[in-house]
N, C-alpha and C positions, 0 to 999 in steps of 0.2 A: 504494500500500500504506500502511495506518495506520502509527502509529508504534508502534505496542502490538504490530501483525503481524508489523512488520520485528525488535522485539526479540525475539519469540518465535523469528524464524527466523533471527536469531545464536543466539541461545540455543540449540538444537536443531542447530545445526550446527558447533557451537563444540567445539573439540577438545580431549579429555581428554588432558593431559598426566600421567604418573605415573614416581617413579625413588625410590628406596631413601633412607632416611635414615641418615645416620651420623655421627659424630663420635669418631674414633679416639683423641684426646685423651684422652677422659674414660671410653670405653667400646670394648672389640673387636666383632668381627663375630661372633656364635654359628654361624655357617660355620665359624670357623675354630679352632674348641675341639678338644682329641684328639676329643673325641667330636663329629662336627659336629650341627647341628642348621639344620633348614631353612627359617631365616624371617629377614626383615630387620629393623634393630632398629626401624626406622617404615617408613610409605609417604608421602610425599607427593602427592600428586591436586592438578593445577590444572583449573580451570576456570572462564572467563570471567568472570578477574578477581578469582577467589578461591581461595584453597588452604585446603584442607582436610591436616593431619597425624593420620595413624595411630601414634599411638606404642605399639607391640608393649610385651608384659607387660615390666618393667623391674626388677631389682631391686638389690640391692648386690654388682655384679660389679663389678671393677677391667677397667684397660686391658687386660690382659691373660687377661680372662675367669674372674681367680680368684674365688669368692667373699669377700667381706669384710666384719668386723666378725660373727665367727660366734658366737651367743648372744647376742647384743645388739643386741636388740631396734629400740632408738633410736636405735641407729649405725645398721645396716640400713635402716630408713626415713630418715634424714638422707640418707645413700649414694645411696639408691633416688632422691631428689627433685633433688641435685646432677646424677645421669647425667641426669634426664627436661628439665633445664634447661639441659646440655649440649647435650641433641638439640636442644631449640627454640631456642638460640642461633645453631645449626649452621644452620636454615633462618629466622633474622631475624627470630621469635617470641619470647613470651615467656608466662608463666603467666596475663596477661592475656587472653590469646589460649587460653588452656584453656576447653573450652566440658564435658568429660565426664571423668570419670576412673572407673575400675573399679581396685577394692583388694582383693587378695584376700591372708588371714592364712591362717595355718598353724594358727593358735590364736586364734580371733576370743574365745570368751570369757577368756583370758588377757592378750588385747594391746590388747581395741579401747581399754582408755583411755589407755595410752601411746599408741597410733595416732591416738586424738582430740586427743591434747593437742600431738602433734609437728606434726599436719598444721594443727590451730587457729593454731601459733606461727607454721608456716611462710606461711599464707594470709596473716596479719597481720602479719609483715614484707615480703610481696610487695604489700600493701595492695591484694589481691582484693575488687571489687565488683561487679558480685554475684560467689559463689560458684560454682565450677562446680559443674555439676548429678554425683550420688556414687554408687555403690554400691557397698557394703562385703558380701564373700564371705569366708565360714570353704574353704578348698580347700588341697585334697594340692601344694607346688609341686615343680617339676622338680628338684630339689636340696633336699635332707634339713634344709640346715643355713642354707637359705634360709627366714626367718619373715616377708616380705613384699614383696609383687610388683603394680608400679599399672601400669596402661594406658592413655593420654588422647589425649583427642579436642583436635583445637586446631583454630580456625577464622581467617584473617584475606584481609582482600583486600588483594591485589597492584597492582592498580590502584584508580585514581581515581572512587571511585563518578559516577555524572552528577547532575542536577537533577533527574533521569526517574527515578531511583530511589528 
């Protein structure tokens, strides 16, 4: 068998590992709110050699699932980036490892340039290059007194790439 075959057929037979992401520190379970809600706060997915994180909609809840810093805007979004870098801590990532983010405001023609300028400062103190790739949503969130909610993709490998890659 080539060697191009036999990778193909680890690859193909290589096992999907997946378990919940969390970090009770910095952020509760939305299972465990009076009112529950049915989602994990990430996914993690391994696969030969690489994990892929789902990080579910995030926004400025406390450990305790209160919302915080309500009407303010720039708290909110500070809040929101602390949890998402709680989570990627939690699984040995970091914003480097951010390959996607989805932003969705409550008031996009109201916020987007507080939301430019907080996430510009933030990228440039994490000294992100390139950027991850962005989409910014005007959307209704789950919470009235929630003005901003990101969801990101993070990529990195776990193991040791070979020569053959």
């Amino acid at each position: 068998m080539s060697a191009f075959a036999e990778i193909l057929d680890t690859i193909s037979h290589a096992p999907i590992r997946k378990r919940a992401v969390t970090n009770h520190s910095i952020l509760n379970e939305a299972f465990a709110y009076a009112k529950p809600s049915s989602f994990s706060r990430g996914m993690r997915i391994d696969l030969n050699g690489v994990t892929i994180l789902l990080i579910s909609g995030t926004a400025s809840i406390d450990e305790q699932g209160v919302s915080v810093h309500v009407g303010d805007f720039r708290a909110q979004m500070r809040r929101t980036l602390v949890n998402i870098t709680g989570l990627l801590e939690s699984e040995g990532c970091t914003w480097h490892d951010i390959v996607r983010t989805t932003c969705y405001l409550r008031d996009i023609e109201r916020d987007y340039d507080a939301f430019n300028e907080e996430r510009t400062a933030f990228y440039k103190e994490q000294e992100l290059d390139p950027l991850p790739a962005s989409t910014g949503i005007q959307a209704i969130l789950c919470r009235p007194e929630l003005l901003i909610e990101i969801e990101a993709i993070a990529m990195f490998r776990t193991e040791k790439a070979t020569d053959k890659e």
